[in-house]
N, C-alpha and C positions, 0 to 999 in steps of 0.2 A: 377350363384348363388352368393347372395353376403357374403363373409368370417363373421366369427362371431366379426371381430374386426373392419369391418366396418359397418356392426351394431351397435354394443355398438356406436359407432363415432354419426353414426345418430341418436339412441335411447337418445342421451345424448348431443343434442345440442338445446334442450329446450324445441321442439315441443312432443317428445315422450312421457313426463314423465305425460301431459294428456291424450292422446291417449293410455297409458296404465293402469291410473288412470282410464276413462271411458270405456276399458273393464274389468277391472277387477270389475266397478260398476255394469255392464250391467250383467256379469256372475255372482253376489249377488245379484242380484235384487230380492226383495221379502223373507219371511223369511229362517233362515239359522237355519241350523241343529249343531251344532258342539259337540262333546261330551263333557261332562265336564261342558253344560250349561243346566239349563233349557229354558232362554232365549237368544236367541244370539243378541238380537237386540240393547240394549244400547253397550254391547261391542265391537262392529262392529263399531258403531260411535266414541267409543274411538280408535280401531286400525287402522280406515280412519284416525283421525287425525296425530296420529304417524306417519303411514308409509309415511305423508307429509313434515314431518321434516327431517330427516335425508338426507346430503346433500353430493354430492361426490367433489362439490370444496372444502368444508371446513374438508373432510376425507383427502382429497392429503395435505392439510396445515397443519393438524395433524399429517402427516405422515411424511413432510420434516422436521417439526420441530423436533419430537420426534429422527430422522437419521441425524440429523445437526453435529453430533460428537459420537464416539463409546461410548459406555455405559455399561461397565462390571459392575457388580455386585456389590455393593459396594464402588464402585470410584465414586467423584464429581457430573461428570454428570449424573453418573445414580439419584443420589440423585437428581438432578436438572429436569429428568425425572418425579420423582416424585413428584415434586411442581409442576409442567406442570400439571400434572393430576387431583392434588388436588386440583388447578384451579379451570378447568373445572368443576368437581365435584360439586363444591360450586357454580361456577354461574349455574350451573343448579338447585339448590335447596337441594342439596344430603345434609344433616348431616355428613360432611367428618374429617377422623383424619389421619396422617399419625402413622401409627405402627410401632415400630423400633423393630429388631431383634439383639441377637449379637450370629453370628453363625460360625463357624471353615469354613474358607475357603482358598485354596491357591491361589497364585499368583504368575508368575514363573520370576527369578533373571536371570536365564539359563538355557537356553536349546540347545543342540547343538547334530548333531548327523552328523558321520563320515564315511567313508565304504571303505577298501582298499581290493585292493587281493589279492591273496596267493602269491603273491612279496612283498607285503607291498606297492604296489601304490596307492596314494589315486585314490579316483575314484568319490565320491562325499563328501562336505564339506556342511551343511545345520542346518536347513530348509534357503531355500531358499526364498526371500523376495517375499510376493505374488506380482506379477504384471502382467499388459499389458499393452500395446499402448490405451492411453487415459480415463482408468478411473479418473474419475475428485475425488477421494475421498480417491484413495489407499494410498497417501504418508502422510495422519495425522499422526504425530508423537504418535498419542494416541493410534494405531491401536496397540492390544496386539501380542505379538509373539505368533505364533501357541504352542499350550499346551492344555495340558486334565487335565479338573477339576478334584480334587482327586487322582492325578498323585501321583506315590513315589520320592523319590529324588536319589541319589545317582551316579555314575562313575563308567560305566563298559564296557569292551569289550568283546564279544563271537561272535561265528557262529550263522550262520543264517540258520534259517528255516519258510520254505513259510507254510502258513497254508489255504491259500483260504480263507474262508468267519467267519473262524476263529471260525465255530458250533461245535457244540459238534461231532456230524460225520465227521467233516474233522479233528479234533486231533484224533478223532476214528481209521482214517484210516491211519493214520502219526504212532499212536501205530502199528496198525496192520504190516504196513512194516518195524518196527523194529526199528524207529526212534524216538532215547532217546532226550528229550527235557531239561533235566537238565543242568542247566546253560544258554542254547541258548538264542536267540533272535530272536522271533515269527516275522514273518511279514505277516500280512494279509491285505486283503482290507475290505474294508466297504459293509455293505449292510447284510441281512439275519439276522441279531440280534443286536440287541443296544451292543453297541462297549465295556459296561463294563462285558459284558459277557464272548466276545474273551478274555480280558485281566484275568477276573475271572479261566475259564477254564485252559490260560495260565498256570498261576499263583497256579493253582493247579497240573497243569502236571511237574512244576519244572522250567517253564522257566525264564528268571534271569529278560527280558523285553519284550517291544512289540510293535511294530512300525505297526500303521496303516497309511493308503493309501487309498485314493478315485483310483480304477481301471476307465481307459475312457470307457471301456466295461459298467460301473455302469450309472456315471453321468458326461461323460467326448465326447470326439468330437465322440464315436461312434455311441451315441444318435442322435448326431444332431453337429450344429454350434457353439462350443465356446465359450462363452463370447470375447470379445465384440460386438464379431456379431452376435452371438446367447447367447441362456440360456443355455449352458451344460457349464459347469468347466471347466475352461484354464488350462495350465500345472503347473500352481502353485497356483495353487487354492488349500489350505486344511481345512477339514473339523475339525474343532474345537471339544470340546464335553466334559463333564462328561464320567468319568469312575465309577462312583459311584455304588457298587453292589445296585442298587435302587433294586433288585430283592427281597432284603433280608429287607430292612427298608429303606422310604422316608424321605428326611429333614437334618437336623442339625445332621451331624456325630455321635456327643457327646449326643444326648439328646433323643432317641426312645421314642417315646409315651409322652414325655415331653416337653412344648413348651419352647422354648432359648430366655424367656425375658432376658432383662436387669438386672432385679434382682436377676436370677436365680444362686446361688452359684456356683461355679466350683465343690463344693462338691457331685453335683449333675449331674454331666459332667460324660462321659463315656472318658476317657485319651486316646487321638488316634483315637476315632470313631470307629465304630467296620461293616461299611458298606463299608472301602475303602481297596484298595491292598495295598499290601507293595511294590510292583514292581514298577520297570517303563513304563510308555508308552509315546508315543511322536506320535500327526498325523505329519504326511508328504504329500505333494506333488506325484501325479503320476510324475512329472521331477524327484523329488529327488528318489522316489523308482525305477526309471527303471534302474538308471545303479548297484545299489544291485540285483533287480531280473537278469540283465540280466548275471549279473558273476556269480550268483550262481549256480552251479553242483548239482550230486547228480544223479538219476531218473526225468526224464521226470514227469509231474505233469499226473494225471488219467481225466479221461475225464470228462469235466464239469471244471475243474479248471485252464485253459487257458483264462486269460485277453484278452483286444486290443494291450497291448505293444507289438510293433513290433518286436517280437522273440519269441523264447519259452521259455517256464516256466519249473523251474526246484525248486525241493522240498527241495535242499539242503542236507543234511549242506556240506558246502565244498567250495571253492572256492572265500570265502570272507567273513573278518570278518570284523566288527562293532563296533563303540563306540557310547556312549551313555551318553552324561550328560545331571540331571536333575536336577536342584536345585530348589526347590518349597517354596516357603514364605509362611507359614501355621503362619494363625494369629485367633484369634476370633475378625470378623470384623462386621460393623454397617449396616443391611439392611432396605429395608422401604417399607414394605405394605402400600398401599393406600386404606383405607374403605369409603366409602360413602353407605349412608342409609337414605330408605325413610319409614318411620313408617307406618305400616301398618294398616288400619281404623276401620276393624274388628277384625281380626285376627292378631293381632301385635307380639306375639308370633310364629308365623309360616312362615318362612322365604326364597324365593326363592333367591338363591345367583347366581352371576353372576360373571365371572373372566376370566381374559387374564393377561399373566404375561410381565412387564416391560423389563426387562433385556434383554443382549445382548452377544454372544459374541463379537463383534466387532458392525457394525452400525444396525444390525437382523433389515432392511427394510420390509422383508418378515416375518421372524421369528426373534418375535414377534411381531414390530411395524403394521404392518398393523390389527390384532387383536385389537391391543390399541388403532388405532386411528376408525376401526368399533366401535369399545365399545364405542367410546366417541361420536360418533354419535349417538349412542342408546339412552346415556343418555340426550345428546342435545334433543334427541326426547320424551323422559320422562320429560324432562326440562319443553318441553313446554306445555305437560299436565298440568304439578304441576300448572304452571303460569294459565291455564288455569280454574281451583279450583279441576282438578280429584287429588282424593287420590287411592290407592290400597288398595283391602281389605287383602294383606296379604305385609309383611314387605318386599321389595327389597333392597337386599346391593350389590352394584357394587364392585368388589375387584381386585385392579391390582399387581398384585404377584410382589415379586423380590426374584432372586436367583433361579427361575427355573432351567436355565439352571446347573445349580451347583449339582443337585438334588433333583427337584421342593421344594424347602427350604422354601420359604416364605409362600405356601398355606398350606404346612405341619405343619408349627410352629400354624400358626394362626388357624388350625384346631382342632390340637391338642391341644392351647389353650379353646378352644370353649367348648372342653368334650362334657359332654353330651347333651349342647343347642343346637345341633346339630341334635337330635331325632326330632327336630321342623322343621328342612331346609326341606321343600318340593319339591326342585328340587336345583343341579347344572348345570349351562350352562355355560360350557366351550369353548372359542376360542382360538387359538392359532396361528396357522401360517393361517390366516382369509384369504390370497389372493395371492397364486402364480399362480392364472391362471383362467379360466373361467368353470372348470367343478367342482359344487356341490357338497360334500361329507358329509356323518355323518356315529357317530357313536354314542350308547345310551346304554341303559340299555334294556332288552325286553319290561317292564311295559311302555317303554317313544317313541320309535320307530316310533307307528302310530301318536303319537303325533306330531311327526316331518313332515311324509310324510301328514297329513293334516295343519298344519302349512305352511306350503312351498305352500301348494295350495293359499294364500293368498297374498304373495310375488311377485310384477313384477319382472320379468326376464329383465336383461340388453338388453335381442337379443329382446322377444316379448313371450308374454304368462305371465306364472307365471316359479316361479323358479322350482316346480313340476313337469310341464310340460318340460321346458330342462333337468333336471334330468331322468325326462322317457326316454327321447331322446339320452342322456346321455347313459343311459343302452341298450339302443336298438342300440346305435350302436357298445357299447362292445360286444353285440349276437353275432351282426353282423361278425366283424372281427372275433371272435369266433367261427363262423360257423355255430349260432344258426338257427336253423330251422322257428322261429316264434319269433314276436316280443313280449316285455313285456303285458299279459295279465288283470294282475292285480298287487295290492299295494302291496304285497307282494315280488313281483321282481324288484320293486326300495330297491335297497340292503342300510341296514343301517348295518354298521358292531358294532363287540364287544369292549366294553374298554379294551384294555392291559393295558398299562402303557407310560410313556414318555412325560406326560404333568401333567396339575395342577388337573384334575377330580381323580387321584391317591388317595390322603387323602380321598378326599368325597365319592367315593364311597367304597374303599377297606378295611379303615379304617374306616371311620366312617357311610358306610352305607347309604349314602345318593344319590336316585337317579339322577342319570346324561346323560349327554350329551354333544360330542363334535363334533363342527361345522368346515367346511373349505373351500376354495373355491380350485380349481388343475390346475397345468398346469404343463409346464419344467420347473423344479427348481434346476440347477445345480450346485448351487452358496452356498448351504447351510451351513452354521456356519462358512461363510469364507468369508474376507475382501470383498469378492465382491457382499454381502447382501446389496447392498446401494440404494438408491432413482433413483440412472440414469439406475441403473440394472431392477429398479420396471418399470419405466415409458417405458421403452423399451421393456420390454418383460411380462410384467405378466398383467398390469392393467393401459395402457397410461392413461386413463379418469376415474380413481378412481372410475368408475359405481360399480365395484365389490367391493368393501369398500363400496359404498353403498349398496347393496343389502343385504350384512353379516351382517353391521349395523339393517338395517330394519328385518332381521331374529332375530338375538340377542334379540333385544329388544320385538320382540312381543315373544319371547319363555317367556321374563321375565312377560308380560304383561298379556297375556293368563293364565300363571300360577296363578301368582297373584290374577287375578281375577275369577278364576273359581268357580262353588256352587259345584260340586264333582273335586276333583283331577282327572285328565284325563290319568291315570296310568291301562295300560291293562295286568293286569296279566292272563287273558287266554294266551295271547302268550309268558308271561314268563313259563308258566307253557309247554306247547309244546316244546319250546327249552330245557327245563331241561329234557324231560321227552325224547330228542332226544341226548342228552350230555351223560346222563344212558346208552341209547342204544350203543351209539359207545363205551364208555367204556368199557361193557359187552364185546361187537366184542373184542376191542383191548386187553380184558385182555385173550381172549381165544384165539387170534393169537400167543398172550405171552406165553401162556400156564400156567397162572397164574391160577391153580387148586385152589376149594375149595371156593373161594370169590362168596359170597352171596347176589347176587343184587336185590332179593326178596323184603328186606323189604323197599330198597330206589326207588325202580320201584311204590312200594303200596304204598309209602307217596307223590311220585309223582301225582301217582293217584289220591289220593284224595285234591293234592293242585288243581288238576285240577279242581273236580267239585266246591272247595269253590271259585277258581278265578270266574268260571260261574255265580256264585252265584253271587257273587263282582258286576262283570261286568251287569248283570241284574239291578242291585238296581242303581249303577250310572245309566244307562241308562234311567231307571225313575227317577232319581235324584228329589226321594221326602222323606219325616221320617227326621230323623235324622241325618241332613247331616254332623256335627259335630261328631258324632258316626262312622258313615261310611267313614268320610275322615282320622277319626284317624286310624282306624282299616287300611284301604290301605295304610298310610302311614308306619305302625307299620311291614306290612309285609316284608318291602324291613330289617329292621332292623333285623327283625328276622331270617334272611340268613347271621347275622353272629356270630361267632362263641367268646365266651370269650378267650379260648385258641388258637385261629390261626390256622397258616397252620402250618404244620411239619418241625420244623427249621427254619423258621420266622413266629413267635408269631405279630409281628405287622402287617401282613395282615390275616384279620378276613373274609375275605367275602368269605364265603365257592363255590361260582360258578361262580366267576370272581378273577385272579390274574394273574400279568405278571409272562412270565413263567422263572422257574430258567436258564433255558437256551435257553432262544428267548429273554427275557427283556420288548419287546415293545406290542409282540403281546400277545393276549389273552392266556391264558390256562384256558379251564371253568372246572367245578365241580376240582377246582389244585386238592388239597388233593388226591382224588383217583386216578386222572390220574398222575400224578409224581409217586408218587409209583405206578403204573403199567410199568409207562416206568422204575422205577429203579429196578422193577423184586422184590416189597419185599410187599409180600402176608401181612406178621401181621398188618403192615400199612394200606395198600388198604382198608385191611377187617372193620380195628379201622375208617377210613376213610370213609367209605360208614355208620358208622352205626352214624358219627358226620353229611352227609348229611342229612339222612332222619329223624334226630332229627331237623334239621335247615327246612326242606321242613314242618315238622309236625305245626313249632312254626308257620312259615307267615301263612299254614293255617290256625290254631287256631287265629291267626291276621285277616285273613278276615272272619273268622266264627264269631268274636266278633261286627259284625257288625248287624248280626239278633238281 
């Protein structure tokens, strides 16, 4: 049987790309159903001709260029990233401006971190300089030294204490045994929560710093081979990162809810930001962490919290202590969103947005360039409609972020500027890290999901089929290994997951409402936010023939083209309304496991309820998508708005969206209906109860939103 990578090889050396053009004709032959259309048949001939443009030699060209030199944030090149873009933008036909920001970011002077034992012998001296035998990219002088965005500064030494994955249950169980963390210095590895959360928790239990670690048990030789002969993490490979409490507020430290132009006064600044620690943190190296974990004493670690490093784990404190310098350069520095925009023919007011963010920490081949250079193939392919005389009947703006990585900064400011024109965006389609590997992923809003998994039915697959159909395959073999009894029966069990947090759809959907979607392709990706993110790492192990940059490309752009041009919005709120009305249920469970007495989930079960019949209702009338389709596309779009809340969540006011939020303590992944479940998990009943009666106000409004459509 032949491997999926010499497929692509064959799918992509010229003959294939009609052979999969003439099934995917033969399989549309005669007319198409699609939701969202009355007619499908002129837009068919517009998305033949797209999905002919987008090309994967000139994805790979995009893609060296854009990794030709590292690109932090605000440095030279990143800005020279940005002319790259605005380019393209322009010879495609886009109406392009570059937007400049000036937003509090550091940049580290020193960093240095030391570990002796209870002799005072040193033991390790670091970080230690990423490398291996034959990376062609590692030794640019431009390569940033390992440091974490929104880091604190400062000189110190203390004990050490191993924390595992660094969740709120593993400082749980470090209290429970009795072990005082004031002053210490936390050491945890990576993985289970975005890394400002360990530092967060830290940082509240007393501890003075926090040294994380990529464990080889995570993304390192236990996985698999290596770098350079495989894709898992070499021994000094560290994961770069934002510590930024993004939990609590997205964007510009200084400026919540306020966008950080150029003109904006410092009077208007928030002094310090109010979303970063005070502490330190520093990533390291699994090299440089093993010889601290392996001196450290104490108790033996509890079961589950045993790495790959060859010895055992021990919880500390005791047998080695730590220094820790951080000196962080905190400036208010210049960043540059890239806008392009194609006015829309009808509906120019009503605006489907589009974005992948530029920046880097070091060459981000994978994250984010390979997004940036799908996107620029999308617009290539939009390019060549424009040339060809199509317009869109609704406004497309392509947006390529800068300062993600810092704490998605760029999409935040420019959202945040937007206000309220933002009640018009009829969709975000987000990509991000667009191609470490060949297996399919999304994740959406409920109303946008089926949207996706018929979407994808239109897409060729790099191996053969459509991209739908490897995705099915895809899931059928996760059953499988699973132990699943039967393979995926219906659309339903190609899984689209939930938005947390940790990319640029953040602002769009949490703050301002607007529904989204984020696209990806997967594979072993063990290289992450570390020197060895570069172009000979991509071509080696994630995407040799750039097919899957094209495929993301070709998805991208018809999410933006579909939308665009639809007669009803293709938003299915029966299935948002199912998932909410299964979020309630677990709740209920979880607050009676709690034993959280007295919380009345009556009235948010019955507002659920009857979002459900108005969604029915919704979904009937698009499906004859006939009346007043301007009535009824406002009222669907109105609904997603109305799920959120003027007042926020409990302790961050700047995330409003009452049934999507990263959670205070996971960061990345979802916490749905937040409001009620945090307070369930924080055991305080008068919140829950204040909390459940701000849902089924927010469930009442989107219904009254799709009822306004009769």
């Amino acid at each position: 049987m032949f491997s999926r990578k010499t497929l692509v090889a064959f799918f992509f050396s010229g003959f294939p790309l009609v052979c999969i053009a003439g099934t995917l004709q033969a399989q549309s032959s005669g007319p198409q159903s699609v939701f969202g259309y009355s007619s499908f048949d002129a837009q068919a001939k517009v998305e033949e001709k797209f999905l002919a443009v987008p090309d994967s030699k000139l994805a790979g060209e995009h893609l060296k260029t854009l990794t030709s030199a590292p690109h932090l944030a605000a440095t030279p090149e990143d800005h020279k990233t940005a002319e790259y873009v605005a380019q393209k933008f322009r010879a495609a036909g886009l109406d392009t401006e570059i937007v400049p920001y000036r937003v509090l970011l550091n940049q580290p002077k020193e960093v240095r971190v030391e570990a002796f034992d209870a002799g005072g012998k040193l033991l390790m001296s670091g970080p230690t300089r990423e490398h291996v035998n034959g990376d062609p990219y590692q030794d640019d002088p431009r390569v940033v030294m390992p440091f974490n965005g929104s880091s604190g500064s400062g000189d110190l030494t203390g004990d050490v204490v191993y924390a595992n994955y660094g969740r709120l249950e593993d400082f749980d169980r470090l209290a429970a045994q009795h072990i005082d963390l004031h002053g210490k210095i936390v050491i945890c590895r990576y993985g289970a929560n975005f890394r400002g959360v360990k530092v967060y928790i830290a940082e509240k239990r007393g501890a003075a710093g926090v040294l994380i670690y990529s464990d080889p048990q995570d993304d390192g030789y236990y996985k698999g081979d290596p770098w350079p002969i495989g894709p898992w993490r070499p021994d000094t490979g560290v994961q770069r990162g934002s510590v930024q409490y993004l939990f609590k507020y997205a964007g510009d430290p200084e400026t919540p809810g306020v966008a950080s132009t150029l003109d904006l006064p410092d009077s208007a600044r928030i002094a310090g930001g109010g979303n970063q620690p005070q502490i330190i943190s520093i990533p390291i190296s699994y090299h440089d962490a093993a010889p601290i974990l392996q001196a450290l004493q104490g108790p033996g670690v509890p079961q589950g919290w045993q790495g790959a490093l060859p010895f055992r784990y021990h919880l500390g404190p005791g047998g080695v202590k730590v220094h820790l310098v951080s000196q962080q350069d905190y400036q208010r520095r210049i960043i540059w969103d890239v806008i392009g925009k194609i006015k829309g023919s009808e509906y120019p007011g009503e605006r489907v947005v589009v974005g992948n963010h530029r920046d880097a920490w070091v060459y981000g081949t994978v994250d984010p360039s390979s997004g940036t250079a799908a996107m620029l193939e999308s617009v290539h392919g939009v390019g060549a409609l424009l040339k060809d005389g199509w317009r869109p009947k609704r406004t497309i703006v392509f947006c390529s972020w800068d300062a993600e990585e810092e704490g998605l900064i760029g999409s935040t400011e420019w959202v945040e500027q937007q206000g309220k024109t933002l009640d018009h965006a009829v969709a975000y389609f987000n990509v991000d890290v667009a191609v470490s590997g060949p297996d399919f992923s999304a994740s959406a809003v409920p109303s946008l999901k089926q949207f996706l998994r018929d979407l994808t039915r239109s897409v060729p697959s790099p191996v053969s089929g459509t991209v739908y159909q490897q995705w099915r395959m895809e899931r059928r073999e996760d059953n499988e290994h699973q132990g699943s009894n039967a393979p995926p029966t219906s659309d339903e069990e190609v899984r689209v997951g939930d938005l947390g947090s940790g990319s640029d759809f953040t602002p769009f959907l949490q703050h301002a409402g607007v529904p989204s979607t984020d696209i990806g392709s997967e594979g072993p990706y063990g290289v992450y936010h570390s020197t060895f993110d570069d172009f000979a790492w991509y071509t080696q192990n994630a995407d040799p023939h750039f097919a899957y940059l094209q495929e993301m490309a070709r998805i991208l752009g018809l999410e933006a083209l579909r939308m665009a041009d639809a007669d009803v919005l293709p938003y299915d709120y029966t299935a948002y309304a199912r998932e909410i009305t299964a979020y309630i249920e677990a709740a209920q469970h979880k607050a009676a496991d709690a034993k959280l007495a007295g919380l009345d989930f009556a009235p948010a079960e019955a507002a659920a309820q009857r979002l459900t019949v108005a969604a029915q209702r919704a979904h009937d009338q698009e499906a004859a998508a006939s009346g007043d389709l301007v009535k009824l596309n406002n009222a669907l779009r109105g609904a997603e708005t109305a799920l959120l809340t003027d007042a926020g969540l409990p302790n961050r006011p700047w995330y409003k969206h009452t049934i999507y939020a990263p959670g205070e303590y996971t960061g990345y992944s979802a916490v749905v209906i937040p409001g009620v479940n945090e307070a369930i998990d924080a055991k305080n009943s008068a919140i829950a109860a204040q909390q459940l009666v701000v849902l089924a106000q927010a469930l009442d409004r989107a219904t009254q939103s799709l009822n306004s459509s009769r």
